[in-house]
N, C-alpha and C positions, 0 to 999 in steps of 0.2 A: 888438158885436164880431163880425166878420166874416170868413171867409177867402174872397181874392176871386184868381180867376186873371186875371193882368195881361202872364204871360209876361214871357218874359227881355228885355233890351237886345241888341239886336247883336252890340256887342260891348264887353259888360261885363268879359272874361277882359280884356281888353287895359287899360279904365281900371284894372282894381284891379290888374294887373303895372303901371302907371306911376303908382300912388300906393303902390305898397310891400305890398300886400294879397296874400303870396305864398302863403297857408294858407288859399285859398278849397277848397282840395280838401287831402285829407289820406289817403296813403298811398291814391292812388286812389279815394276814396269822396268827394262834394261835401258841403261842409261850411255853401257858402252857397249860398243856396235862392232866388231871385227869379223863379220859374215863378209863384211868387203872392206874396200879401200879406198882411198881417190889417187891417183897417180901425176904427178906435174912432169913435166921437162924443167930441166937448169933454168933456160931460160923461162919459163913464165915466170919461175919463183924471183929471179935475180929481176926481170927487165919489168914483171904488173905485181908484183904484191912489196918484194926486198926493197926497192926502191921507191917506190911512191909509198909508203909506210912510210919509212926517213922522211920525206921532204912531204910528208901528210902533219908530220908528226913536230917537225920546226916550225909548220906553220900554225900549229897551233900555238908553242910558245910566245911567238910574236906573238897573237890573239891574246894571250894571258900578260902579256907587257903594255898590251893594249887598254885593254879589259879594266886593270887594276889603278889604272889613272882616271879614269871613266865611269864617273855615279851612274850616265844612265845607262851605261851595259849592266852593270853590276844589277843594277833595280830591274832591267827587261830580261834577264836572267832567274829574276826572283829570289833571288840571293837577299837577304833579309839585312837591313841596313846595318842592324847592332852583329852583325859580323862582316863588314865590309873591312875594319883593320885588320881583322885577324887574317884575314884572306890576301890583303896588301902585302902586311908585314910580312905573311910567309914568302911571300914572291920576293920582295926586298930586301929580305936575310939570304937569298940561296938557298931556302930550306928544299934542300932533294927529295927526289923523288922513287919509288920504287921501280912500278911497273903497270901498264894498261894492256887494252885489249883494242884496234880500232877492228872494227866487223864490216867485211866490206862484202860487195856484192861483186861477184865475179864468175865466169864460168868457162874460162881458157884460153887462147890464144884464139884470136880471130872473133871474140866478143865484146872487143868493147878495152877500153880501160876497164881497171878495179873502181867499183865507186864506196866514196866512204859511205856509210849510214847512220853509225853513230862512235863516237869515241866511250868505251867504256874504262874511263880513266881513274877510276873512285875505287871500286871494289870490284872488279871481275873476279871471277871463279874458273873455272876449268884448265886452272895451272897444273894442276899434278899430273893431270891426266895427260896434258902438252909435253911437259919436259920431263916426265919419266916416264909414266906408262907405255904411253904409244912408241917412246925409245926402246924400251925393253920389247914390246913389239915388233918391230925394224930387227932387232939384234936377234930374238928367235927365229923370226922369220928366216932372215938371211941364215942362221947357221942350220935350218934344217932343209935348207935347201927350197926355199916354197915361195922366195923372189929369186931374182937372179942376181948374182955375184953382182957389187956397184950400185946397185940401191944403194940411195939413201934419203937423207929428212932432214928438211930447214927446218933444225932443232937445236940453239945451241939456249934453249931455256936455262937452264939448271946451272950451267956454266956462267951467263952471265949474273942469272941473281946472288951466287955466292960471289963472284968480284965486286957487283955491286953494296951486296951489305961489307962485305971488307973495306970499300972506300966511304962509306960511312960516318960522317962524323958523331963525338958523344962520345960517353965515358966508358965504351964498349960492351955496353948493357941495352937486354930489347926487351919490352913486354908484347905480349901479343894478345889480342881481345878478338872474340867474336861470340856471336849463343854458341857456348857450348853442345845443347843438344840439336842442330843443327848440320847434319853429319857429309855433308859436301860443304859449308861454312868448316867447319869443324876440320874436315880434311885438309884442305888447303891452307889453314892456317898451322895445321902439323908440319905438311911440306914447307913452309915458309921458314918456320923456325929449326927445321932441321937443316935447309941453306943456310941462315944464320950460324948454328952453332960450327958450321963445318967454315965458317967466316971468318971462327973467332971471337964470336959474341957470347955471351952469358944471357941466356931466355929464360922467361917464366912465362907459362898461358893463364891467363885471367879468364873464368865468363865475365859478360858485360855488366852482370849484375855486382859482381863483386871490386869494381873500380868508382873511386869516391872521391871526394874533393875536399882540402883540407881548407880551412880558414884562411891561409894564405895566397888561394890559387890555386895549389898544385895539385893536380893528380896524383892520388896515393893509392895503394894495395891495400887486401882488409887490414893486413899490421901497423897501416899509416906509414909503411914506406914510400917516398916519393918514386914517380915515373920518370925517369930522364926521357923516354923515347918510347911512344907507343904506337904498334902496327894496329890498326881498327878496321876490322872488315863487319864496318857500320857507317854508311853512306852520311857525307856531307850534310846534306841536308836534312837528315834526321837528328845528325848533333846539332845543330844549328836550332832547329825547333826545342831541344831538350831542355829542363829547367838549368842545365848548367852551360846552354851553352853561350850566355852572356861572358862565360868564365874563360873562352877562348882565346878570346884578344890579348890578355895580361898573365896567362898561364907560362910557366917554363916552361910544362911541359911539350916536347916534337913529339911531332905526330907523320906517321906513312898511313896513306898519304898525307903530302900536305894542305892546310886548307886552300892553298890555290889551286890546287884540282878541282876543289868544286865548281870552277868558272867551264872545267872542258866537258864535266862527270853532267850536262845539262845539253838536251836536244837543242836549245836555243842557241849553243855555240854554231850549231852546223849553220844556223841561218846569218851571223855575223861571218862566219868564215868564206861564205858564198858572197858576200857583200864586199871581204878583202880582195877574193881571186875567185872572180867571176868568171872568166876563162876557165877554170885551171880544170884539168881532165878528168881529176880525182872526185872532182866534187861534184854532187848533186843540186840545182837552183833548191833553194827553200828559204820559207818568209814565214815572219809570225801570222799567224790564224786574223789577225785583226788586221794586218796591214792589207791595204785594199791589192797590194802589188800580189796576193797570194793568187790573185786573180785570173794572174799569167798564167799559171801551169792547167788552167781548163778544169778537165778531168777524167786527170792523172794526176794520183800522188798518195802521198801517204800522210793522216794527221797523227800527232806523236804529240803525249804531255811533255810538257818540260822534265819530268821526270815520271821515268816509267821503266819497270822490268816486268824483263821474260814474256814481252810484248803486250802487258798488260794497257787497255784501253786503244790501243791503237787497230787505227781504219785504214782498209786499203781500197784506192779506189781506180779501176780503170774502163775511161769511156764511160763516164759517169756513171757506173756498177759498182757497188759494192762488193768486190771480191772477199773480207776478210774484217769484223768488226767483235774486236775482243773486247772482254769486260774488265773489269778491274776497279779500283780507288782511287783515281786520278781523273774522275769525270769531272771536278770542278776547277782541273788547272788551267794557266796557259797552255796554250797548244801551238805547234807549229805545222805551218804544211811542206813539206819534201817534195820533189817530184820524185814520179817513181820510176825504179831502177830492177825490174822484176828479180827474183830469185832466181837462178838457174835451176832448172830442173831435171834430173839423172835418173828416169828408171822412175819417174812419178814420184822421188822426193826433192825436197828444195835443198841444198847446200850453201850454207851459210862459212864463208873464211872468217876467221878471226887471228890478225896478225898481231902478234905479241910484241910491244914495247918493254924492253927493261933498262932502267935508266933513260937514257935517248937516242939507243940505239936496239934496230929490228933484231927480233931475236928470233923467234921462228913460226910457226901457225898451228893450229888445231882448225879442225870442221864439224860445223854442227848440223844434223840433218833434220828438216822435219817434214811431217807429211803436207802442212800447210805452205801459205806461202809467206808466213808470218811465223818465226820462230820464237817459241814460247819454252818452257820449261818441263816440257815434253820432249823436246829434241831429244836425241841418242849421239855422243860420242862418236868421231869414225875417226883411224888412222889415216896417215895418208904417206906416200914416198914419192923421191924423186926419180923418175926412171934410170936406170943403166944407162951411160952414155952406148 
Protein backbone atom coordinates (compact mmCIF):
# COMPACT_ATOMS: atom_id res chain seq x y z
CA UNK A 1 0.00 0.00 0.00
CA UNK A 2 1.15 3.09 -1.25
CA UNK A 3 0.47 6.74 -1.46
CA UNK A 4 1.66 7.92 -4.84
CA UNK A 5 1.38 11.46 -6.32
CA UNK A 6 -0.18 11.08 -9.92
CA UNK A 7 -1.75 14.70 -9.98
CA UNK A 8 -4.93 15.85 -11.10
CA UNK A 9 -6.74 15.42 -14.90
CA UNK A 10 -7.18 18.57 -16.54
CA UNK A 11 -10.02 18.72 -16.46
CA UNK A 12 -11.64 16.38 -14.16
CA UNK A 13 -14.09 19.50 -12.55
CA UNK A 14 -15.88 19.37 -15.99
CA UNK A 15 -16.21 15.21 -16.32
CA UNK A 16 -17.68 14.81 -12.96
CA UNK A 17 -20.14 18.26 -13.60
CA UNK A 18 -21.27 15.99 -16.87
CA UNK A 19 -21.63 12.72 -15.13
CA UNK A 20 -23.75 14.30 -12.22
CA UNK A 21 -20.72 14.43 -9.53
CA UNK A 22 -21.92 17.88 -8.08
CA UNK A 23 -20.44 17.47 -4.29
CA UNK A 24 -16.74 17.04 -5.30
CA UNK A 25 -16.34 20.18 -3.10
CA UNK A 26 -18.58 20.88 -0.18
CA UNK A 27 -19.28 24.34 1.15
CA UNK A 28 -16.04 25.40 -0.37
CA UNK A 29 -13.69 22.75 1.08
CA UNK A 30 -12.50 19.67 -1.78
CA UNK A 31 -14.11 16.65 -0.94
CA UNK A 32 -12.41 14.74 -3.86
CA UNK A 33 -8.69 14.37 -3.88
CA UNK A 34 -6.83 13.10 -7.17
CA UNK A 35 -3.57 15.07 -6.49
CA UNK A 36 -2.55 11.30 -5.54
CA UNK A 37 -3.44 7.85 -5.08
CA UNK A 38 -3.06 4.91 -2.79
CA UNK A 39 -1.68 1.89 -4.83
CA UNK A 40 -2.37 -2.03 -3.52
CA UNK A 41 -0.68 -5.19 -4.87
CA UNK A 42 -3.34 -8.21 -5.85
CA UNK A 43 -2.46 -9.58 -3.04
CA UNK A 44 -3.21 -7.28 -0.17
CA UNK A 45 -6.56 -6.56 -1.84
CA UNK A 46 -7.40 -10.53 -2.26
CA UNK A 47 -5.50 -11.99 1.08
CA UNK A 48 -6.25 -8.28 4.01
CA UNK A 49 -9.26 -6.44 2.90
CA UNK A 50 -11.33 -9.05 -0.18
CA UNK A 51 -11.22 -11.74 2.23
CA UNK A 52 -11.60 -10.77 5.74
CA UNK A 53 -14.52 -8.38 4.46
CA UNK A 54 -16.33 -11.80 3.59
CA UNK A 55 -15.91 -13.65 6.64
CA UNK A 56 -15.96 -10.07 8.68
CA UNK A 57 -19.19 -9.76 7.14
CA UNK A 58 -20.90 -13.51 7.94
CA UNK A 59 -20.02 -13.05 11.08
CA UNK A 60 -21.79 -10.45 11.66
CA UNK A 61 -24.90 -12.29 10.24
CA UNK A 62 -24.52 -14.94 12.84
CA UNK A 63 -24.33 -11.83 15.46
CA UNK A 64 -27.94 -10.67 13.98
CA UNK A 65 -29.30 -14.47 14.21
CA UNK A 66 -27.87 -14.08 17.48
CA UNK A 67 -28.87 -10.71 18.51
CA UNK A 68 -32.57 -11.18 17.42
CA UNK A 69 -33.45 -14.03 19.84
CA UNK A 70 -31.91 -12.01 22.75
CA UNK A 71 -33.73 -9.04 24.81
CA UNK A 72 -30.76 -8.42 26.42
CA UNK A 73 -28.51 -7.65 23.41
CA UNK A 74 -31.32 -5.98 21.75
CA UNK A 75 -31.76 -3.57 25.17
CA UNK A 76 -27.58 -3.18 25.50
CA UNK A 77 -27.58 -2.05 22.06
CA UNK A 78 -30.27 0.60 22.87
CA UNK A 79 -32.49 -0.54 20.36
CA UNK A 80 -35.85 0.66 21.89
CA UNK A 81 -38.08 -2.19 22.99
CA UNK A 82 -41.42 -1.12 21.04
CA UNK A 83 -39.13 -1.94 17.94
CA UNK A 84 -37.66 -5.00 18.98
CA UNK A 85 -40.34 -7.04 16.35
CA UNK A 86 -39.93 -5.01 13.71
CA UNK A 87 -36.30 -5.76 13.81
CA UNK A 88 -37.08 -9.67 14.48
CA UNK A 89 -39.48 -9.91 11.91
CA UNK A 90 -37.27 -8.55 9.38
CA UNK A 91 -34.58 -11.04 10.15
CA UNK A 92 -37.25 -13.85 10.12
CA UNK A 93 -39.00 -12.98 6.72
CA UNK A 94 -35.37 -12.81 4.87
CA UNK A 95 -35.93 -9.32 4.24
CA UNK A 96 -32.64 -8.36 2.08
CA UNK A 97 -30.43 -6.27 2.26
CA UNK A 98 -28.71 -3.71 0.11
CA UNK A 99 -25.35 -2.62 0.89
CA UNK A 100 -22.73 -1.48 3.83
CA UNK A 101 -19.51 -0.13 4.34
CA UNK A 102 -17.19 -1.96 7.07
CA UNK A 103 -13.94 0.88 7.73
CA UNK A 104 -11.17 -0.82 8.58
CA UNK A 105 -7.76 0.14 9.72
CA UNK A 106 -5.04 -1.03 7.66
CA UNK A 107 -1.86 0.09 6.16
CA UNK A 108 -0.18 -2.73 3.78
CA UNK A 109 1.29 -5.71 3.75
CA UNK A 110 3.63 -6.17 6.63
CA UNK A 111 1.24 -4.21 9.08
CA UNK A 112 -0.79 -6.13 10.82
CA UNK A 113 -4.04 -7.70 9.72
CA UNK A 114 -7.08 -5.04 8.51
CA UNK A 115 -8.94 -4.31 11.80
CA UNK A 116 -12.57 -3.68 11.79
CA UNK A 117 -13.62 -0.44 13.50
CA UNK A 118 -17.01 -0.06 12.80
CA UNK A 119 -19.59 -1.59 10.46
CA UNK A 120 -21.38 1.31 8.69
CA UNK A 121 -24.29 -0.95 7.64
CA UNK A 122 -27.44 1.53 7.90
CA UNK A 123 -26.78 4.40 5.71
CA UNK A 124 -23.19 4.96 4.32
CA UNK A 125 -22.37 7.56 1.75
CA UNK A 126 -19.45 7.69 -0.53
CA UNK A 127 -20.89 5.13 -3.01
CA UNK A 128 -20.93 7.01 -6.15
CA UNK A 129 -17.89 8.19 -5.71
CA UNK A 130 -16.50 4.17 -5.23
CA UNK A 131 -18.28 2.67 -8.19
CA UNK A 132 -18.23 5.30 -10.55
CA UNK A 133 -16.19 8.15 -10.11
CA UNK A 134 -12.97 6.92 -9.03
CA UNK A 135 -13.80 4.07 -12.08
CA UNK A 136 -14.04 6.68 -14.67
CA UNK A 137 -10.68 7.71 -12.88
CA UNK A 138 -8.73 4.17 -13.43
CA UNK A 139 -10.21 4.43 -17.10
CA UNK A 140 -8.68 8.08 -18.02
CA UNK A 141 -5.90 7.49 -16.37
CA UNK A 142 -5.08 4.42 -18.08
CA UNK A 143 -6.04 5.68 -21.60
CA UNK A 144 -3.94 8.73 -21.31
CA UNK A 145 -1.17 6.93 -20.46
CA UNK A 146 -0.50 8.40 -16.79
CA UNK A 147 -0.63 4.53 -14.90
CA UNK A 148 0.79 1.96 -16.60
CA UNK A 149 -0.90 -0.55 -18.87
CA UNK A 150 -2.71 -3.38 -16.16
CA UNK A 151 -3.75 -1.21 -13.55
CA UNK A 152 -6.53 -1.86 -12.07
CA UNK A 153 -9.38 -1.40 -9.04
CA UNK A 154 -11.20 -3.76 -6.65
CA UNK A 155 -14.26 -2.18 -7.99
CA UNK A 156 -16.92 -4.20 -9.00
CA UNK A 157 -19.50 -1.60 -7.08
CA UNK A 158 -21.90 -0.68 -9.73
CA UNK A 159 -22.19 -4.19 -11.13
CA UNK A 160 -23.09 -5.77 -8.14
CA UNK A 161 -25.72 -3.26 -6.97
CA UNK A 162 -27.61 -3.47 -10.28
CA UNK A 163 -27.73 -7.57 -9.88
CA UNK A 164 -28.66 -6.99 -6.56
CA UNK A 165 -31.74 -4.64 -6.91
CA UNK A 166 -32.64 -7.24 -9.96
CA UNK A 167 -32.74 -10.04 -7.51
CA UNK A 168 -34.96 -8.13 -5.43
CA UNK A 169 -38.12 -9.12 -4.36
CA UNK A 170 -41.80 -6.93 -4.64
CA UNK A 171 -43.85 -5.88 -7.22
CA UNK A 172 -40.85 -4.27 -9.15
CA UNK A 173 -41.26 -0.72 -7.74
CA UNK A 174 -38.62 1.46 -5.46
CA UNK A 175 -39.20 4.64 -3.70
CA UNK A 176 -36.24 6.30 -2.41
CA UNK A 177 -36.12 8.94 0.45
CA UNK A 178 -33.56 11.07 1.90
CA UNK A 179 -33.25 15.41 2.69
CA UNK A 180 -33.51 16.22 -0.36
CA UNK A 181 -31.44 19.47 0.09
CA UNK A 182 -28.60 17.47 1.29
CA UNK A 183 -26.48 17.22 -1.61
CA UNK A 184 -23.87 14.05 -1.00
CA UNK A 185 -27.35 12.42 0.90
CA UNK A 186 -29.07 13.62 -2.30
CA UNK A 187 -26.29 12.28 -4.69
CA UNK A 188 -26.07 8.96 -3.69
CA UNK A 189 -29.40 8.40 -3.39
CA UNK A 190 -29.60 9.58 -7.34
CA UNK A 191 -26.89 6.88 -7.95
CA UNK A 192 -28.88 4.41 -6.27
CA UNK A 193 -31.90 4.75 -8.06
CA UNK A 194 -30.26 5.04 -11.33
CA UNK A 195 -28.83 1.20 -10.39
CA UNK A 196 -32.13 0.55 -9.88
CA UNK A 197 -33.85 1.60 -13.00
CA UNK A 198 -31.07 0.12 -15.05
CA UNK A 199 -32.44 -3.13 -12.79
CA UNK A 200 -35.62 -2.81 -14.02
CA UNK A 201 -37.41 -1.24 -11.41
CA UNK A 202 -39.78 1.73 -11.62
CA UNK A 203 -38.34 4.67 -9.00
CA UNK A 204 -39.75 7.65 -7.61
CA UNK A 205 -37.57 10.05 -5.09
CA UNK A 206 -39.53 11.43 -2.12
CA UNK A 207 -37.94 14.17 0.34
CA UNK A 208 -38.33 12.80 3.80
CA UNK A 209 -40.70 15.31 4.49
CA UNK A 210 -43.20 14.34 1.93
CA UNK A 211 -43.80 10.42 3.06
CA UNK A 212 -46.90 9.83 5.50
CA UNK A 213 -48.68 7.13 6.96
CA UNK A 214 -52.07 6.22 6.12
CA UNK A 215 -54.70 4.93 8.72
CA UNK A 216 -53.91 1.62 8.01
CA UNK A 217 -50.20 1.35 8.50
CA UNK A 218 -48.86 2.02 5.27
CA UNK A 219 -46.41 4.29 4.07
CA UNK A 220 -47.90 6.45 1.48
CA UNK A 221 -46.60 9.37 -1.09
CA UNK A 222 -48.24 12.86 -0.96
CA UNK A 223 -51.15 11.31 -3.45
CA UNK A 224 -51.73 8.46 -0.62
CA UNK A 225 -50.22 6.07 -2.91
CA UNK A 226 -48.85 3.13 -0.98
CA UNK A 227 -44.98 2.33 -0.56
CA UNK A 228 -44.32 -1.31 -1.46
CA UNK A 229 -40.51 -0.73 -0.84
CA UNK A 230 -38.67 2.13 0.47
CA UNK A 231 -34.78 2.89 0.20
CA UNK A 232 -34.26 5.50 3.36
CA UNK A 233 -31.00 6.99 3.85
CA UNK A 234 -32.32 7.99 7.26
CA UNK A 235 -30.70 5.92 10.10
CA UNK A 236 -32.41 3.28 12.16
CA UNK A 237 -32.45 4.88 15.04
CA UNK A 238 -33.73 8.02 14.20
CA UNK A 239 -37.12 6.07 12.73
CA UNK A 240 -37.32 4.30 15.62
CA UNK A 241 -37.39 7.62 18.00
CA UNK A 242 -39.99 9.20 15.12
CA UNK A 243 -43.61 9.69 16.12
CA UNK A 244 -44.27 6.79 13.59
CA UNK A 245 -42.04 4.65 14.32
CA UNK A 246 -44.36 2.59 16.77
CA UNK A 247 -45.80 2.05 12.99
CA UNK A 248 -42.94 -0.16 11.97
CA UNK A 249 -43.60 -3.43 13.42
CA UNK A 250 -47.21 -3.92 11.61
CA UNK A 251 -46.45 -1.85 8.34
CA UNK A 252 -46.34 -3.60 4.79
CA UNK A 253 -44.27 -1.50 3.88
CA UNK A 254 -40.01 -2.92 3.07
CA UNK A 255 -37.57 -1.03 3.73
CA UNK A 256 -33.45 -0.95 2.53
CA UNK A 257 -32.20 -1.21 4.73
CA UNK A 258 -33.92 -3.56 6.73
CA UNK A 259 -34.68 -2.92 10.24
CA UNK A 260 -32.37 -5.71 11.23
CA UNK A 261 -29.42 -3.56 10.25
CA UNK A 262 -29.89 -1.62 13.03
CA UNK A 263 -28.50 -4.42 15.37
CA UNK A 264 -24.84 -3.98 13.09
CA UNK A 265 -25.45 0.11 12.11
CA UNK A 266 -24.41 0.26 16.38
CA UNK A 267 -20.74 0.47 17.87
CA UNK A 268 -22.05 -1.94 20.49
CA UNK A 269 -22.14 -4.71 17.95
CA UNK A 270 -18.26 -4.51 17.79
CA UNK A 271 -18.21 -5.20 21.50
CA UNK A 272 -20.55 -8.54 21.30
CA UNK A 273 -18.64 -9.43 18.18
CA UNK A 274 -15.22 -9.54 20.16
CA UNK A 275 -17.04 -11.64 22.79
CA UNK A 276 -18.15 -14.15 19.79
CA UNK A 277 -14.39 -14.43 18.29
CA UNK A 278 -12.16 -13.26 20.69
CA UNK A 279 -9.26 -14.65 18.72
CA UNK A 280 -10.15 -13.58 15.49
CA UNK A 281 -7.44 -11.29 13.77
CA UNK A 282 -9.92 -8.85 12.23
CA UNK A 283 -11.19 -7.70 15.35
CA UNK A 284 -10.34 -5.27 17.77
CA UNK A 285 -11.00 -6.26 21.96
CA UNK A 286 -13.87 -3.72 22.96
CA UNK A 287 -16.26 -3.64 25.91
CA UNK A 288 -19.04 -1.49 26.94
CA UNK A 289 -17.78 1.84 28.99
CA UNK A 290 -19.53 0.40 32.20
CA UNK A 291 -18.27 -3.10 32.00
CA UNK A 292 -15.40 -3.05 34.61
CA UNK A 293 -13.61 -5.77 31.90
CA UNK A 294 -13.02 -2.19 29.68
CA UNK A 295 -10.41 -2.02 32.25
CA UNK A 296 -8.22 -4.34 30.23
CA UNK A 297 -7.23 -2.29 27.58
CA UNK A 298 -5.21 0.29 30.17
CA UNK A 299 -4.75 3.38 28.05
CA UNK A 300 -5.26 2.58 24.80
CA UNK A 301 -8.26 2.88 22.98
CA UNK A 302 -10.88 4.72 21.60
CA UNK A 303 -14.50 5.61 23.39
CA UNK A 304 -17.25 5.67 20.72
CA UNK A 305 -21.25 6.44 21.33
CA UNK A 306 -23.38 3.64 20.44
CA UNK A 307 -24.29 5.79 17.71
CA UNK A 308 -22.18 8.37 16.16
CA UNK A 309 -21.07 10.08 12.71
CA UNK A 310 -18.36 11.52 10.93
CA UNK A 311 -16.63 10.78 14.32
CA UNK A 312 -18.67 12.94 16.25
CA UNK A 313 -17.98 12.64 20.23
CA UNK A 314 -15.31 10.23 19.94
CA UNK A 315 -11.85 10.11 22.13
CA UNK A 316 -8.74 8.78 21.30
CA UNK A 317 -6.51 7.82 23.88
CA UNK A 318 -2.88 6.62 23.87
CA UNK A 319 -0.65 5.88 27.01
CA UNK A 320 -3.28 7.71 28.81
CA UNK A 321 -2.95 11.02 26.29
CA UNK A 322 -5.63 12.20 24.89
CA UNK A 323 -4.75 12.18 21.29
CA UNK A 324 -8.04 13.32 19.68
CA UNK A 325 -11.48 14.38 21.71
CA UNK A 326 -14.44 15.48 19.26
CA UNK A 327 -17.60 17.08 20.10
CA UNK A 328 -20.78 16.42 18.96
CA UNK A 329 -24.67 15.26 20.32
CA UNK A 330 -24.13 11.96 21.64
CA UNK A 331 -22.43 13.14 24.97
CA UNK A 332 -25.22 11.51 26.87
CA UNK A 333 -25.21 7.93 25.14
CA UNK A 334 -23.87 4.65 25.82
CA UNK A 335 -20.34 4.38 25.07
CA UNK A 336 -18.03 1.80 24.27
CA UNK A 337 -14.26 1.37 24.62
CA UNK A 338 -12.29 -0.25 21.56
CA UNK A 339 -8.73 -0.80 21.88
CA UNK A 340 -6.81 1.15 19.69
CA UNK A 341 -5.72 0.35 16.29
CA UNK A 342 -3.92 3.60 15.17
CA UNK A 343 -4.58 5.05 11.65
CA UNK A 344 -1.93 4.63 9.13
CA UNK A 345 -0.30 7.52 8.22
CA UNK A 346 1.11 8.60 4.47
CA UNK A 347 2.80 11.75 4.07
CA UNK A 348 1.23 13.08 7.62
CA UNK A 349 -2.34 12.11 6.55
CA UNK A 350 -4.42 9.22 8.04
CA UNK A 351 -6.06 6.72 5.54
CA UNK A 352 -9.12 5.29 6.39
CA UNK A 353 -10.18 1.85 4.00
CA UNK A 354 -13.69 1.36 3.70
CA UNK A 355 -14.68 -1.95 2.00
CA UNK A 356 -17.90 -2.13 0.35
CA UNK A 357 -20.53 -4.88 1.08
CA UNK A 358 -23.35 -5.38 -1.54
CA UNK A 359 -25.61 -7.78 -0.79
CA UNK A 360 -23.09 -10.38 0.98
CA UNK A 361 -20.75 -10.29 -1.01
CA UNK A 362 -17.05 -7.74 -1.07
CA UNK A 363 -17.52 -5.57 -3.66
CA UNK A 364 -14.72 -3.12 -3.80
CA UNK A 365 -13.16 -0.21 -1.47
CA UNK A 366 -12.91 3.65 -1.39
CA UNK A 367 -10.19 5.64 0.98
CA UNK A 368 -10.87 8.35 2.97
CA UNK A 369 -8.14 10.71 4.12
CA UNK A 370 -7.74 13.03 6.96
CA UNK A 371 -5.53 15.22 8.60
CA UNK A 372 -6.53 13.82 12.05
CA UNK A 373 -6.29 10.70 13.41
CA UNK A 374 -9.98 10.53 13.62
CA UNK A 375 -11.79 10.72 10.54
CA UNK A 376 -14.64 13.24 10.56
CA UNK A 377 -16.49 14.83 7.77
CA UNK A 378 -13.66 16.72 6.62
CA UNK A 379 -11.90 13.82 4.97
CA UNK A 380 -11.35 14.20 1.15
CA UNK A 381 -12.00 11.46 -1.21
CA UNK A 382 -8.72 9.67 -2.80
CA UNK A 383 -8.64 7.01 -5.54
CA UNK A 384 -6.71 4.18 -5.42
CA UNK A 385 -5.43 1.07 -8.03
CA UNK A 386 -4.04 -2.11 -8.11
CA UNK A 387 -0.56 -2.19 -9.35
CA UNK A 388 0.44 -3.84 -12.76
CA UNK A 389 1.41 -7.18 -12.29
Amino acid sequence: MLRLAVGERPDWRGTARAHGFTFHTIDGAPYWDESHAYAFTLAEIERDIEGPSAELHALCLAFVARAVEDERILASLAIPEHAWDAVRDSWRRGDPSLYGRLDLAYGGAGTGPAKLLEYNADTPTALYETGVFQWLWLEEMLATGRLPPGSDQFNAVHEHLIDRFRRMPGDGTLCLTAYADAPEDRGTVAYLEDCARQAGLATRFLDLAEIGLSGDGRFIDPAHAPIATLFKLYPWEWAFADAFGGALRDTPTRFLEPPWKAVLSNKGALVHLHAMEPGHPNLLAAYFEDDPQAACLGGAYVRKPLHSREGANVRMVRDGRVLADLPGPYDRARFIRQALAPMPAFDGRHALVGSWIVGDAAAGLCIREAEGPVTTDAAVFVPHLIEAP
